[in-house]
C-alpha positions as a Markdown table, in Angstrom:
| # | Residue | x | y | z |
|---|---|---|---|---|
| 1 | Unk | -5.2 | 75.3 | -6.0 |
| 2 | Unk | -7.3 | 75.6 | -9.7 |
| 3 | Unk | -9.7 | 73.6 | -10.3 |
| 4 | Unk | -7.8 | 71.9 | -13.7 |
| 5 | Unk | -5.5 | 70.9 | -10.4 |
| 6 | Unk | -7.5 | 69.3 | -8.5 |
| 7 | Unk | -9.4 | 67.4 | -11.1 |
| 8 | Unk | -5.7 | 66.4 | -12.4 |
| 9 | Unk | -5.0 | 65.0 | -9.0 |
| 10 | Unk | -8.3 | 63.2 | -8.6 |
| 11 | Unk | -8.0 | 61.2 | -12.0 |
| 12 | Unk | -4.5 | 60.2 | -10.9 |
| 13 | Unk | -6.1 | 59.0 | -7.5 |
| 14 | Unk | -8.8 | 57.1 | -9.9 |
| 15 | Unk | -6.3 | 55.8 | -12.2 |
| 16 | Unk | -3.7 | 54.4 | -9.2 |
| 17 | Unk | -6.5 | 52.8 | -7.2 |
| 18 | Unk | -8.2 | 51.2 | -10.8 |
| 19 | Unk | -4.7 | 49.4 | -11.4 |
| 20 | Unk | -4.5 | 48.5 | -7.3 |
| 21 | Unk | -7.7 | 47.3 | -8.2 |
| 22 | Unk | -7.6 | 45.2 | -11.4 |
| 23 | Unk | -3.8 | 44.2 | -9.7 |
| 24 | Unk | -5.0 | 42.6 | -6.4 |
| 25 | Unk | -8.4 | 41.0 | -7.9 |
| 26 | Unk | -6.3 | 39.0 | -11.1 |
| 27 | Unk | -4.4 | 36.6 | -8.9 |
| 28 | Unk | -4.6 | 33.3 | -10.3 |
| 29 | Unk | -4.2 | 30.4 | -7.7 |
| 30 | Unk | -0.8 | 28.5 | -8.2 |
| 31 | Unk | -1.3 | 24.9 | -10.4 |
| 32 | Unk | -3.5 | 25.9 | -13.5 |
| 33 | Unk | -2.1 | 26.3 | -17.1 |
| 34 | Unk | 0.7 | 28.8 | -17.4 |
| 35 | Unk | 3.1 | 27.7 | -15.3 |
| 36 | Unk | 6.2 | 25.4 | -15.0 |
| 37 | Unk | 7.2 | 23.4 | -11.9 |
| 38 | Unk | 9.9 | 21.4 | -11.2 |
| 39 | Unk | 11.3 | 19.7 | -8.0 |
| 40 | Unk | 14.8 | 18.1 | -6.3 |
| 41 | Unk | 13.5 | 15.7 | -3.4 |
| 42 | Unk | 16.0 | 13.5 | -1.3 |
| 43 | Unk | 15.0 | 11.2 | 1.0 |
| 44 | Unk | 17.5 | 10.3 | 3.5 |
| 45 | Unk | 16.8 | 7.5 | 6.1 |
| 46 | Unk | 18.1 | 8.4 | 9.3 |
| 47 | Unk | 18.0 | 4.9 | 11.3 |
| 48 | Unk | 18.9 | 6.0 | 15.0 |
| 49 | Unk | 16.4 | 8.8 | 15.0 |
| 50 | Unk | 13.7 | 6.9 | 13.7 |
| 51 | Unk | 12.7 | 9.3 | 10.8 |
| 52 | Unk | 13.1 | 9.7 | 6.9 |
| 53 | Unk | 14.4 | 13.4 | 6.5 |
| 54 | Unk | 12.5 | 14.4 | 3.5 |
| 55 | Unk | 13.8 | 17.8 | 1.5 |
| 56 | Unk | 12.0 | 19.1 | -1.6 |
| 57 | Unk | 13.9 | 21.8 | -3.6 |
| 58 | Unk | 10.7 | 23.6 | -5.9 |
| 59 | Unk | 11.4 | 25.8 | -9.2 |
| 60 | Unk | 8.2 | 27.6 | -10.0 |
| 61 | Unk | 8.1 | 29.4 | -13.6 |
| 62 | Unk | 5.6 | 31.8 | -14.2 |
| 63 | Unk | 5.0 | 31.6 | -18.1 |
| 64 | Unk | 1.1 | 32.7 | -17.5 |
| 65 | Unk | 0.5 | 35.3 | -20.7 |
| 66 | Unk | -2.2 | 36.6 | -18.5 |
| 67 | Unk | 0.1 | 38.3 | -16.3 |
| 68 | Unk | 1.6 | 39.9 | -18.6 |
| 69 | Unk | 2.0 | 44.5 | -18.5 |
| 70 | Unk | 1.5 | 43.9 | -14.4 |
| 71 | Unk | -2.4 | 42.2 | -14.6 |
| 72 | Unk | -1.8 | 39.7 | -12.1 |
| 73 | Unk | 0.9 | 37.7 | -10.2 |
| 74 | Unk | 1.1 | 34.5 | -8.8 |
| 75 | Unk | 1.8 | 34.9 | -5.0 |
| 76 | Unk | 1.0 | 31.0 | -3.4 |
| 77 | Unk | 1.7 | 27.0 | -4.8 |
| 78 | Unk | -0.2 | 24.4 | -3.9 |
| 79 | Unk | 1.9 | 21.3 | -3.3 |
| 80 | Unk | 1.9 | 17.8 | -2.2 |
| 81 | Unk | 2.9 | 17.0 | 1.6 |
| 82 | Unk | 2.0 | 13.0 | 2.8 |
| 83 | Unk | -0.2 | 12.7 | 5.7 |
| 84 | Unk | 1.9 | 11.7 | 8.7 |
| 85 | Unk | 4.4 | 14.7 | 7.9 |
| 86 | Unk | 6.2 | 16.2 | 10.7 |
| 87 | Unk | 8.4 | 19.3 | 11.5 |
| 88 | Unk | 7.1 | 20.6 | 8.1 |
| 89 | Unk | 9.3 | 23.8 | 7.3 |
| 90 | Unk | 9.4 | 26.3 | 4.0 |
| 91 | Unk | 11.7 | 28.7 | 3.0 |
| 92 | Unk | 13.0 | 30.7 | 0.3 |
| 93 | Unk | 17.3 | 32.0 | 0.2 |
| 94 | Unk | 16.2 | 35.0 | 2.2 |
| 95 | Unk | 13.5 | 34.0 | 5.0 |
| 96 | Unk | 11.1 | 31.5 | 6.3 |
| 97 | Unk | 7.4 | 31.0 | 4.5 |
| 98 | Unk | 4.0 | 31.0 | 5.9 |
| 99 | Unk | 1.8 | 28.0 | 4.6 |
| 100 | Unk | -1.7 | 26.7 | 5.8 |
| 101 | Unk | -3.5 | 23.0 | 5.0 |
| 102 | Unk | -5.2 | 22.4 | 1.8 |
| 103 | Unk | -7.4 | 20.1 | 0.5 |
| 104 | Unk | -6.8 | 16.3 | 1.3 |
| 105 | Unk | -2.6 | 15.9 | 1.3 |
| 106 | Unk | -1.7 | 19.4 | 0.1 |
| 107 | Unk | -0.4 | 22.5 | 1.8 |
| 108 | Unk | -1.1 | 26.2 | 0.6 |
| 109 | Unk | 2.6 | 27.6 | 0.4 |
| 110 | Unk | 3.0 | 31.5 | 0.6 |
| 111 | Unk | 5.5 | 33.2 | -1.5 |
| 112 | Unk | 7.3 | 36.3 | -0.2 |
| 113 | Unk | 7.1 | 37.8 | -3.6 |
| 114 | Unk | 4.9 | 38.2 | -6.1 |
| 115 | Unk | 5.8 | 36.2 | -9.4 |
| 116 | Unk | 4.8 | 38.2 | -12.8 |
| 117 | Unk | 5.6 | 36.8 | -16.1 |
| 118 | Unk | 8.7 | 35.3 | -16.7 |
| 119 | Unk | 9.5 | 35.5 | -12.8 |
| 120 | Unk | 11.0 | 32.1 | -11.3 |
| 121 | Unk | 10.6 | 31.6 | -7.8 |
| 122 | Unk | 12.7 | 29.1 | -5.8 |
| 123 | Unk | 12.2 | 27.5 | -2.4 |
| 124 | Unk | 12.7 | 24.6 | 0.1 |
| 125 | Unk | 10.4 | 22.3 | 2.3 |
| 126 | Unk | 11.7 | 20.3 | 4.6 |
| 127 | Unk | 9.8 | 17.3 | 6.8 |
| 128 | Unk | 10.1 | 14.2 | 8.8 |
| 129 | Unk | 8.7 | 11.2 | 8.2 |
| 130 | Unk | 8.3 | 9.1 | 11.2 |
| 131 | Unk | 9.1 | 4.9 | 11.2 |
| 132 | Unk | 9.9 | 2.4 | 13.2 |
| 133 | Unk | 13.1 | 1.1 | 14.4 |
| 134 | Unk | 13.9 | -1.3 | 12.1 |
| 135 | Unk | 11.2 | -1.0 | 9.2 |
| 136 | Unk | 10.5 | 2.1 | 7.2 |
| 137 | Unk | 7.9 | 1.9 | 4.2 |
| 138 | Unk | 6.9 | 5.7 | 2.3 |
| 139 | Unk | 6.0 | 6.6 | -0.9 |
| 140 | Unk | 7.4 | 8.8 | -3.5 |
| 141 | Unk | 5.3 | 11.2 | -5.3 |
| 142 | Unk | 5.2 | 14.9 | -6.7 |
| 143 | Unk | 2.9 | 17.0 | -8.2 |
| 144 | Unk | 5.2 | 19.5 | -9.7 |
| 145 | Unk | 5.7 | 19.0 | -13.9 |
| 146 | Unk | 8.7 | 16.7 | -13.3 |
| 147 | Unk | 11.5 | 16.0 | -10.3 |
| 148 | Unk | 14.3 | 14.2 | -9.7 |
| 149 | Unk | 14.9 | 11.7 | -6.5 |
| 150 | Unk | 17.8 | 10.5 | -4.7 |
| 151 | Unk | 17.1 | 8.2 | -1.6 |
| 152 | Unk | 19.8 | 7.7 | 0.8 |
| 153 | Unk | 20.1 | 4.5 | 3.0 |
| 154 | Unk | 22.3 | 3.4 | 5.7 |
| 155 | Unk | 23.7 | 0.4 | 3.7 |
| 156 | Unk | 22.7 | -2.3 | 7.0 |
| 157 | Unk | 19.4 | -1.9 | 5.3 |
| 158 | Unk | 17.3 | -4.2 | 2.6 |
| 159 | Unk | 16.0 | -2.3 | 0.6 |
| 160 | Unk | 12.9 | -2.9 | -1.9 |
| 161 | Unk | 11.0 | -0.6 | -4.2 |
| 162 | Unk | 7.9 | -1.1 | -7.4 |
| 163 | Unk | 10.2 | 0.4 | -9.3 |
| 164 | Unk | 12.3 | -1.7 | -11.5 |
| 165 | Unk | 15.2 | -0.2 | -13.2 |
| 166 | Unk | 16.6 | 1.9 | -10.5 |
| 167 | Unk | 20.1 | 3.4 | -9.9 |
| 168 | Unk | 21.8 | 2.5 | -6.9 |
| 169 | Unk | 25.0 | 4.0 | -6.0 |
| 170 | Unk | 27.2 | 2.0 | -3.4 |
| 171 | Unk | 29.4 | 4.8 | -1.0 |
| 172 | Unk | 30.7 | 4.4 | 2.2 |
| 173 | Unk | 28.6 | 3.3 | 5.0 |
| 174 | Unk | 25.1 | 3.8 | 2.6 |
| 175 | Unk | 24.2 | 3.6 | -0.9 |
| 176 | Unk | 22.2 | 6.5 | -2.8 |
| 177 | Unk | 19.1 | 5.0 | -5.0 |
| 178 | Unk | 17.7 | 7.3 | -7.9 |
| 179 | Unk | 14.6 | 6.2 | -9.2 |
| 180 | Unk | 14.5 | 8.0 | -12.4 |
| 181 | Unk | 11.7 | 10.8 | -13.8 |
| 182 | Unk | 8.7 | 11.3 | -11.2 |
| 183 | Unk | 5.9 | 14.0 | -11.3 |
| 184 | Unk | 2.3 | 14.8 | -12.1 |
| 185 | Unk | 1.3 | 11.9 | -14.3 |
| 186 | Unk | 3.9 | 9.2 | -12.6 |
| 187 | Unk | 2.9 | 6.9 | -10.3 |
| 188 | Unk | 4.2 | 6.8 | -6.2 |
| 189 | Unk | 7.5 | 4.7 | -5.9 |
| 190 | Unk | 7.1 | 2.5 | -2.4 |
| 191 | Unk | 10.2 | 2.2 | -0.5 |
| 192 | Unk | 10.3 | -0.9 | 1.7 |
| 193 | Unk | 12.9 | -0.7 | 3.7 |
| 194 | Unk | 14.0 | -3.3 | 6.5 |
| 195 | Unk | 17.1 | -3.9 | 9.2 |
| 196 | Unk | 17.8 | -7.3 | 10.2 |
| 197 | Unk | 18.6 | -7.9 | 13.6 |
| 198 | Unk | 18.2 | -10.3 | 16.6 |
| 199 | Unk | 15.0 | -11.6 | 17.2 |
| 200 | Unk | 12.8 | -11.2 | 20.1 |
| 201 | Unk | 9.6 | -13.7 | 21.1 |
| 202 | Unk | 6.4 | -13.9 | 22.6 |
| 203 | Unk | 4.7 | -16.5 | 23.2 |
| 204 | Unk | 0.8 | -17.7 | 23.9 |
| 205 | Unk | -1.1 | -20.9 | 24.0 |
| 206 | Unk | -4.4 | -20.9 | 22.5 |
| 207 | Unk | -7.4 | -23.1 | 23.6 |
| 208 | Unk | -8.8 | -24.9 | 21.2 |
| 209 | Unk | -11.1 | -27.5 | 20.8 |
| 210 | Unk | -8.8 | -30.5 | 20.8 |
| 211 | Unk | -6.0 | -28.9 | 22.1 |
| 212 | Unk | -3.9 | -26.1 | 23.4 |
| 213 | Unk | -1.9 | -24.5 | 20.9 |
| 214 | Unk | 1.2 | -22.8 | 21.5 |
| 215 | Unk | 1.7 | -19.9 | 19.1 |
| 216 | Unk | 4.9 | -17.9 | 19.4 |
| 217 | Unk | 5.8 | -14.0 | 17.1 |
| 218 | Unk | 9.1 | -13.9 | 16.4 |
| 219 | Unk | 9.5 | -10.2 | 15.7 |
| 220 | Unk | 12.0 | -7.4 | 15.4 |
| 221 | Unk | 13.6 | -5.2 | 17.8 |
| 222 | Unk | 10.9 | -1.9 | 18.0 |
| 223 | Unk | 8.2 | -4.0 | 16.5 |
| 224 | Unk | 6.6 | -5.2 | 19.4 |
| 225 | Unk | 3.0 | -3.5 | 18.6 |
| 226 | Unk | 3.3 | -5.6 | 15.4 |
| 227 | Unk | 3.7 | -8.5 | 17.3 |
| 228 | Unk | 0.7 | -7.5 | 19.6 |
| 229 | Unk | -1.9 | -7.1 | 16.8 |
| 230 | Unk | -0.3 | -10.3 | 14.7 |
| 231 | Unk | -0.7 | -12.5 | 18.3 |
| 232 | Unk | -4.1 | -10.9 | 18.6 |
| 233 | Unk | -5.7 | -11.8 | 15.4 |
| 234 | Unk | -3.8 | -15.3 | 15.5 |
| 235 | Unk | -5.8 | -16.5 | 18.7 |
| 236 | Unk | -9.1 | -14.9 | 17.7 |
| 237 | Unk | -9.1 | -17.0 | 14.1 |
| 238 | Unk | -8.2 | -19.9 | 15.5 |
| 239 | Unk | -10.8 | -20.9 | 17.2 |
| 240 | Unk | -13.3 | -19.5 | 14.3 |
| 241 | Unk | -11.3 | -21.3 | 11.6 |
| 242 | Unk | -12.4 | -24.4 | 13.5 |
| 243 | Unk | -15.9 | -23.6 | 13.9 |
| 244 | Unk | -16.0 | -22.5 | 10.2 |
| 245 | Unk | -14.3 | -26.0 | 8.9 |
| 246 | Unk | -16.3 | -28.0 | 12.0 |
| 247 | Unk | -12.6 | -29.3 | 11.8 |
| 248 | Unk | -10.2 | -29.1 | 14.9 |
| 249 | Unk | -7.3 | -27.6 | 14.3 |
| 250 | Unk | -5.3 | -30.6 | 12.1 |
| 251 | Unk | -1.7 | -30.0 | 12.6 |
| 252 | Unk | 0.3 | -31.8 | 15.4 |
| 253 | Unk | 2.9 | -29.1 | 16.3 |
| 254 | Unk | 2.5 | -25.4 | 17.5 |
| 255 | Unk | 2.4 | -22.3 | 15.1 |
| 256 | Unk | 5.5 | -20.0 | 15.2 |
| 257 | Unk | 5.1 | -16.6 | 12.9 |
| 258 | Unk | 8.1 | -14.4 | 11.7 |
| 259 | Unk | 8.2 | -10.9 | 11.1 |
| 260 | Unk | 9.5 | -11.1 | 7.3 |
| 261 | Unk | 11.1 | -8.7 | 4.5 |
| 262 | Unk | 10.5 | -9.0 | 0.9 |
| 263 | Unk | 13.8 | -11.3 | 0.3 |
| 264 | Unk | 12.6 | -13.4 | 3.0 |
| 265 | Unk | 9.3 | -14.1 | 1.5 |
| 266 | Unk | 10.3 | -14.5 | -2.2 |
| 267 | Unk | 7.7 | -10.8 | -2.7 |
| 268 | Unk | 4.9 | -13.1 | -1.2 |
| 269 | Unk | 2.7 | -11.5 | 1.6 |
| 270 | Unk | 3.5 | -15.0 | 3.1 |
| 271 | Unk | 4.4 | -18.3 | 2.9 |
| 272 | Unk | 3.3 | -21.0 | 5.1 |
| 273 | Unk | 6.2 | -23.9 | 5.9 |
| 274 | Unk | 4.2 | -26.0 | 8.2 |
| 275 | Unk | 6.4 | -27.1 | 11.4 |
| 276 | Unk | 9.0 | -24.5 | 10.6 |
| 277 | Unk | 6.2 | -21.8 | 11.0 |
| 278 | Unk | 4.6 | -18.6 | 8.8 |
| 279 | Unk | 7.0 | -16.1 | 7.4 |
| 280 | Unk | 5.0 | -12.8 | 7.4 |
| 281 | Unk | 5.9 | -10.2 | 5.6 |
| 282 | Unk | 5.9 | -6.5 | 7.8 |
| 283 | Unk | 3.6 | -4.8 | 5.8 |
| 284 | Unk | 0.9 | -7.6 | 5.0 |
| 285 | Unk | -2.5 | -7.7 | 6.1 |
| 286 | Unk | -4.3 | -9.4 | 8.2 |
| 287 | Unk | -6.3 | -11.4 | 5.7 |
| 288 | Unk | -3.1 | -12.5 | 4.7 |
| 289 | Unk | -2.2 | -13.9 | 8.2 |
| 290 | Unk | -5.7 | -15.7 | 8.2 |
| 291 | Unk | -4.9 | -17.0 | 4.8 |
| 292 | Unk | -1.5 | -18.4 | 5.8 |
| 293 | Unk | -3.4 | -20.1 | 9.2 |
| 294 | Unk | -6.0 | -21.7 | 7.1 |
| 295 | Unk | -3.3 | -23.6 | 4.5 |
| 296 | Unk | -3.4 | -25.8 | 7.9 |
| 297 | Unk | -6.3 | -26.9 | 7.0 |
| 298 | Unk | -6.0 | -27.3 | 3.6 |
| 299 | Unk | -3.1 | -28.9 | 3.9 |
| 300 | Unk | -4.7 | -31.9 | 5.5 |
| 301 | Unk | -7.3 | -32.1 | 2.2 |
| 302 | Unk | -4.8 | -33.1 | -0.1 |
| 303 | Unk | -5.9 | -30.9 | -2.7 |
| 304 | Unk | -4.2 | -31.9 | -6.2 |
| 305 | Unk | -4.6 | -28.7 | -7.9 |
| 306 | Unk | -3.2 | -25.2 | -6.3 |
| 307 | Unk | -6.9 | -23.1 | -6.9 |
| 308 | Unk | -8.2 | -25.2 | -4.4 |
| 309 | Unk | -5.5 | -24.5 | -1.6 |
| 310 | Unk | -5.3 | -20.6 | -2.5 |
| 311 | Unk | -9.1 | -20.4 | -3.2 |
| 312 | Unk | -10.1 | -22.2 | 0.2 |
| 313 | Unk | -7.4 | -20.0 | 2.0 |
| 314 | Unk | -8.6 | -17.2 | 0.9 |
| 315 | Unk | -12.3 | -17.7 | 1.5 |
| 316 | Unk | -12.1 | -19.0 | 5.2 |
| 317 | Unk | -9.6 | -16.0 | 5.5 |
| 318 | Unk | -12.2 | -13.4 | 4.5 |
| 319 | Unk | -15.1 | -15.4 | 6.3 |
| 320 | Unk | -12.8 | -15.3 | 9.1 |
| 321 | Unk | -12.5 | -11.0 | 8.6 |
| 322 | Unk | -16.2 | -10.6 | 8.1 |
| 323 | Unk | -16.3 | -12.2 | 12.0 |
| 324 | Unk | -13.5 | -9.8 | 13.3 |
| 325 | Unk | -13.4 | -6.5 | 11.1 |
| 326 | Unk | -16.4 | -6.3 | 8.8 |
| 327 | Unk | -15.6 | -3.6 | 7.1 |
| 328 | Unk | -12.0 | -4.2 | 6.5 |
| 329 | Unk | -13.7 | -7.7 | 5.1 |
| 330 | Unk | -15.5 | -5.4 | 2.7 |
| 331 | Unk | -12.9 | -3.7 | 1.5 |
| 332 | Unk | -10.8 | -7.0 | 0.7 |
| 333 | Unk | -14.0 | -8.3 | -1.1 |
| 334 | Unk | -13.8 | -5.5 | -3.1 |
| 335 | Unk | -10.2 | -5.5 | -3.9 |
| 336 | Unk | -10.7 | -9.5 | -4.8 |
| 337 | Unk | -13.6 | -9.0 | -6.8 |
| 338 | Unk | -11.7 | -6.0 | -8.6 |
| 339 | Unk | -11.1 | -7.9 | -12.2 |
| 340 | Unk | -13.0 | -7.7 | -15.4 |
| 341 | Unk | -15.0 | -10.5 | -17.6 |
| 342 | Unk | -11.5 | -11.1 | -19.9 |
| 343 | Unk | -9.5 | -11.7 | -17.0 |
| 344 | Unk | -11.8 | -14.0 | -15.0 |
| 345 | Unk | -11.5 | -16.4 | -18.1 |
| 346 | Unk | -7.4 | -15.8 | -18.6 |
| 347 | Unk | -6.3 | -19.0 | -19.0 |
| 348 | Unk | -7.4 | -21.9 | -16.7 |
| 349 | Unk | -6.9 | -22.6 | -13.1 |
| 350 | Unk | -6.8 | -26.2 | -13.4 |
| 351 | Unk | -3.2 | -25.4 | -15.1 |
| 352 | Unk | -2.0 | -22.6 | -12.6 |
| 353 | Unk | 1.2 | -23.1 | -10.6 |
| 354 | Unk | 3.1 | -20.8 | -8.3 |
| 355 | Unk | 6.7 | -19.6 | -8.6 |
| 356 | Unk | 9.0 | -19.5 | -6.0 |
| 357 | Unk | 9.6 | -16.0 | -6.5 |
| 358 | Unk | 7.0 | -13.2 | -7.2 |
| 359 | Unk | 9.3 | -11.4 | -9.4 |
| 360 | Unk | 7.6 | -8.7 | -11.8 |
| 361 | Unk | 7.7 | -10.6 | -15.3 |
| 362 | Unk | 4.9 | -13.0 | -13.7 |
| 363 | Unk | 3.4 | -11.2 | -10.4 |
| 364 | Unk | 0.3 | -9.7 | -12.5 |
| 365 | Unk | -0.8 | -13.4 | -14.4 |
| 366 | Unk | -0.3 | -15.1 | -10.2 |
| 367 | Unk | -1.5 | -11.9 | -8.4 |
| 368 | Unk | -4.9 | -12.5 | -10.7 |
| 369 | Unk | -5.2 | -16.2 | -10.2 |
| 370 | Unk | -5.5 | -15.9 | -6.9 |
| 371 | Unk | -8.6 | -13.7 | -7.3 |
| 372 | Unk | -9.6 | -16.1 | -9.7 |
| 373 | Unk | -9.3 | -19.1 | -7.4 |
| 374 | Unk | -11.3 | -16.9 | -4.9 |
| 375 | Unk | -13.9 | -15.5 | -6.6 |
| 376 | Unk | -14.4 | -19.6 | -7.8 |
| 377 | Unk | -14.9 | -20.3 | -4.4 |
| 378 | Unk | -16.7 | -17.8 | -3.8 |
| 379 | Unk | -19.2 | -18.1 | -6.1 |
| 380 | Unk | -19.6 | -22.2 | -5.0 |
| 381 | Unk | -20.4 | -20.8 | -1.6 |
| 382 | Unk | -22.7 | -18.2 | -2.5 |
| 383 | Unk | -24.5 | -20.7 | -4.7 |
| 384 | Unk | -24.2 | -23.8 | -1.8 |
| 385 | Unk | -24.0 | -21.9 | 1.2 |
| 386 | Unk | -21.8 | -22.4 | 4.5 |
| 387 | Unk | -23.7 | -25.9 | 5.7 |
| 388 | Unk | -22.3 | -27.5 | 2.4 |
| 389 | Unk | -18.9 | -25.9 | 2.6 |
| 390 | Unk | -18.4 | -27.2 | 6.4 |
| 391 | Unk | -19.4 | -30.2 | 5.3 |
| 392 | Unk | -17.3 | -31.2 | 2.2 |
| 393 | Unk | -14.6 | -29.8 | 4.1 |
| 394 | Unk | -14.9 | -32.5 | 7.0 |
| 395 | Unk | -15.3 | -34.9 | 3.6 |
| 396 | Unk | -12.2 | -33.2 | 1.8 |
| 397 | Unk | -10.1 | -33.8 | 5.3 |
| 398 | Unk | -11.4 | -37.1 | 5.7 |
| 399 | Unk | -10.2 | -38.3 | 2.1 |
| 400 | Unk | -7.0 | -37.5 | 2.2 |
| 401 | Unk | -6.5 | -36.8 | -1.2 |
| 402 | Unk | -8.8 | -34.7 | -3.6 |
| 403 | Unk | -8.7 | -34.1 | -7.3 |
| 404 | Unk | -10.7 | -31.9 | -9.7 |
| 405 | Unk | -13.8 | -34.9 | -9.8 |
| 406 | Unk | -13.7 | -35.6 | -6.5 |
| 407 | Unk | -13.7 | -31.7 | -5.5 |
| 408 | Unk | -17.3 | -31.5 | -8.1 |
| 409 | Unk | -18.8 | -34.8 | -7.4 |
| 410 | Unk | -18.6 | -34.4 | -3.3 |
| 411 | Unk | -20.0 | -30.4 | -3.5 |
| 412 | Unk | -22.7 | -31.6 | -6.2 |
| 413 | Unk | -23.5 | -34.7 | -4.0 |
| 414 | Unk | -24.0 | -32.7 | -0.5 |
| 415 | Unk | -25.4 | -29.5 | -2.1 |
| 416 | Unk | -28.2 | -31.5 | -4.3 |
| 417 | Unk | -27.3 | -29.0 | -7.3 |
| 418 | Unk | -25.6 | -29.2 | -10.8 |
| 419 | Unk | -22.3 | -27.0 | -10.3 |
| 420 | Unk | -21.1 | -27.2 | -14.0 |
| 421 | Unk | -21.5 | -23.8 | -14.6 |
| 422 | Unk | -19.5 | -22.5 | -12.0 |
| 423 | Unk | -16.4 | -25.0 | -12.3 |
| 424 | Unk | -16.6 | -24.3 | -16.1 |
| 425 | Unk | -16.1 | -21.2 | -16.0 |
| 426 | Unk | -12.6 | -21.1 | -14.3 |
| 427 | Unk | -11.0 | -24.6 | -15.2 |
């Protein structure tokens, strides 16, 4: 062979391997700028088998200029899969697809192709969603560009989402929801979804101070570890509701809690109907149990104006927390304490009233004044301290009946201090 051969040969070699090179070294990671991603998802609720069957049809566009004249591809996606995801599948119209965990709640999905410029790339995942017998509560959410959604319930089910506005589609046996445009910059969609059927009980009396208490969870079929942890924290605040109020526990009757949908509860975490017993809604919690056990005691104050119920209740329900799950207490401090200086003087407290119904035109303005109520309270204990609150609570009991001046003029008495500033503030 010449040499002019040979060095022919060898510059071919150099050329193939420099374009192998620059080839396998340009691939950009799946999700920056340059491509476009779209997604079908249905959500189908399949009650006797305890799952939500989740499939998520993907479109992937590669519109990336830089991969233009074969100087890179795109060969993975990274894409959103919820925690708690089971039986997770992927595959394209010709085979299966590899995929490995990503960061935080996404997977790393392998294409079986490489996608140049103007290639489009389509696939399926497919997962279960585990819930419980008669409850099932998920989110919606997608990180391609934009998706569609169609959820698909057995129609024995309430159903209730965030999302006002959606479509729902009435068909034989089920009903198909579609909650409109989702992606990137939308926010989840929670689907609430809840089967009515017989109740079951358990039952326990609680010691307490004056008397024994019987306390009874009326709960659904499936949702007896519900029931567990409701019974649980019922017993254990209790007792350290009474030591907190140096009250005993006022009511004459026993304490009977039901497991609760959104209809149920008017959108409420809970309501509290005295003899006839708490409705609880499935997904509340627990300072919202607490909260609904302490209205027994401030029931028996009287109060005139509503701050002064929800504030209390929600006080003695986080003092209550800090005793059994600090650092859940924490995080419900935070979450109470979450509003800024404009909203802590929206409108006055001494004026607020509930509605029956926490529909969305009014839920923000009552969601807020029951910070508001708390972080009043709040701030009279962290100025007082607990000695002052036990005591005006036996005085608030004791009176029967306690308005705005009497609510001032009893914590100024006991605590020694001018309060003007605090009450001022909120009313």
């Amino acid at each position: 062979m010449s040499e002019k051969k040979v060095l022919a040969i060898d510059a071919a070699i150099i050329l193939l391997l420099s374009f192998l090179f620059i080839a396998s070294v340009t691939i950009v990671a799946a999700g920056g700028d340059g491509i476009s991603t779209s997604a079908e998802l249905s959500y189908e609720l399949l009650g006797d088998e305890n799952i939500v069957h989740v499939t998520k049809e993907i479109t992937f566009t590669n519109l990336d200029e830089n991969t233009r004249y074969w100087q890179g591809y795109y060969d993975t996606y990274n894409y959103y899969i919820p925690d708690g995801a089971e039986n997770i599948r992927a595959y394209d119209s010709s085979s299966s697809m590899e995929y490995t965990k990503g960061d935080g709640e996404f997977y790393i999905f392998n294409f079986n192709e490489r996608m140049w410029y103007g290639d489009v790339f389509k696939f399926r995942v497919e997962y279960d969603l585990m819930v419980n017998q008669n409850t099932a509560v998920f989110n919606i959410w997608d990180n391609t560009d934009s998706a569609t959604a169609k959820i698909i319930i057995p129609d024995e089910y309430e159903v209730y989402l965030n999302k006002q506005n959606c479509v729902v589609v009435p068909l034989k046996n089920m009903y198909v929801i579609d909650p409109g445009n989702l992606g990137m910059s939308v926010a989840p969609i929670t689907v609430d979804l809840v089967r009515h059927t017989e109740l079951n009980s358990m039952t326990e009396t609680v010691k307490l101070k004056k008397k024994d208490v019987l306390v009874t969870v009326r709960y659904w079929d499936g949702e007896e570890q519900w029931a567990e942890h409701v019974m649980d924290t019922t017993s254990s605040s209790l007792v350290i509701l009474e030591d907190l109020w140096g009250v005993a526990y006022p009511a004459g009757y026993g304490i009977t809690i039901t497991e609760s949908s959104m209809e149920d509860t008017g959108g409420y975490g809970g309501l509290n109907n005295w003899s006839k017993g708490i409705s609880l809604l499935h997904t509340s919690r627990d300072i919202t149990l607490i909260h609904e056990l302490a209205h027994y005691w401030t029931e028996c104050c009287s109060f005139e104006q509503l701050w002064m119920d929800e504030g209390y209740a929600n006080f003695y329900a986080m003092k209550v927390l800090e005793e059994l799950d600090p650092l859940q207490a924490t995080k419900e401090l935070d979450r109470l304490s979450d509003i800024g200086a404009d909203e802590r003087n929206d409108g006055k407290l001494a004026d607020w009233s509930t509605p029956s119904e926490l529909a969305s035109g009014y839920a923000y303005q009552t969601k807020l004044n029951y910070k508001r109520a708390f972080l009043l309270t709040y701030s009279l204990y962290g100025d007082v301290g607990m000695d002052t609150f036990r005591d005006a609570g036996v005085e608030f009991i004791n009176m029967g009946h306690v308005d705005k001046s009497d609510h001032i003029s009893i914590m100024e008495s006991i605590s020694g201090k001018e309060l003007d500033a605090i009450y001022d503030q909120y009313l």
